[in-house]
C-alpha positions, 0 to 999 in steps of 0.5 A, a space after each residue: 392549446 391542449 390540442 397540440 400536446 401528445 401523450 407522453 411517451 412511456 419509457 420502460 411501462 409494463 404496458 408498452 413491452 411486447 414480449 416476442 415468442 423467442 425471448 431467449 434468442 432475441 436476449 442472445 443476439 442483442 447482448 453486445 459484450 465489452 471485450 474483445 471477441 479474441 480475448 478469453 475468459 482465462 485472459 480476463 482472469 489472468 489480468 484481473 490477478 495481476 492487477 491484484 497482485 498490482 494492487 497488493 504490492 501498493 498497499 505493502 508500499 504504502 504501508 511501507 512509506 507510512 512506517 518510515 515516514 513515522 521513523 522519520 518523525 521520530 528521528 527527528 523528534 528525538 535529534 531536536 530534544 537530544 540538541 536542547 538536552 545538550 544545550 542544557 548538559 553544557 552548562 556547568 553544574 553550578 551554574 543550573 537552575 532548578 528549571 534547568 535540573 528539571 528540564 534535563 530530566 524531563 528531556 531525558 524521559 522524553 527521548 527514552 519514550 521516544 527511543 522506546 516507541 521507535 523500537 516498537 515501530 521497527 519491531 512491527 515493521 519487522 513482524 510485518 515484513 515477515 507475514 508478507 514473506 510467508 504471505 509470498 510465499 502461501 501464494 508462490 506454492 499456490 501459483 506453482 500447484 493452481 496455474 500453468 507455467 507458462 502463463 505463472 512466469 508472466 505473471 510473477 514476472 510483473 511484480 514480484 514484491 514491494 521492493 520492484 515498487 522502489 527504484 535506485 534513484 529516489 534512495 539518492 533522494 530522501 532523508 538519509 533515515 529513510 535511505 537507510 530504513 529503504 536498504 534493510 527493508 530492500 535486503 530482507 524482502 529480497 533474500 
């Protein structure tokens, strides 16, 4: 039975590498490149910013979309204890129980809390969208010093900021705080 098996082959051993006298050459003509022989490195790099710039607008997008779906919430949060509030504000006075008296206080604290985190959300939100604009702009005056017009215009072109990401007619779509929220944010980083 031994007699029909062979010595394994050996994939890659030391001892079956044959070095040839012209290494280099060979290593040149056996390098198959994945790009097109058309295509420049200077194509290759411009795409590569685009796509980073691509991918910078969809970090600010998302970041976006995570402020207002946290606005949303609260919003919402806040109109659900203002309803039991006004449950509880429609009873006469004389007609409240202890519970009653202490649950309006306690309503009344949360929706302040709840009033407060919000303004510290939209403050954020704001000073975020102020570092993006300087942001825009550190890379508009570094596009106008570093790259050629002609090839600069292609590429500010394709995205320019986060609010190319946003169409008209998903504003027509969502919660009207969002509505809202995607119209400041629209206008300011615009202008």
């Amino acid at each position: 039975m031994e007699k029909g098996r062979s010595t394994p082959k050996l994939y890659g051993s030391l001892d079956k590498t044959e070095l040839c006298a012209d290494t280099g050459k060979q290593a040149e003509e056996d390098v198959v490149s994945m790009a097109d022989s058309t295509i420049t490195v200077e194509d290759i790099e411009g795409e590569l910013f685009r796509i980073e710039r691509i991918k910078d607008a969809l970090v600010r997008k998302e970041s976006e979309l995570r402020y207002m779906m946290d606005d949303i919430q609260l919003c919402k949060e806040i109109t659900r204890l203002k309803k039991e509030l006004q449950k509880l504000v429609s009873i006469p006075d004389k007609d409240k129980s202890n519970e009653d008296r202490q649950r309006e206080e306690e309503l009344l604290q949360q929706i302040q809390k709840l009033v407060e985190t919000r303004d510290f959300l939209v403050d954020d939100m704001e000073f975020e969208r102020l570092r993006e604009r300087e942001e825009d702009k550190e890379m508009a005056d570094f596009l106008q010093t570093n790259i050629p017009n002609s090839s600069q215009q292609g590429q500010e072109n394709d995205v320019q900021s986060p609010a190319d990401l946003v169409s008209l007619r998903d504003q027509d779509r969502c919660h009207p705080a969002e509505r809202v929220l995607r119209l400041h944010l629209l206008h300011h980083v615009d202008t």
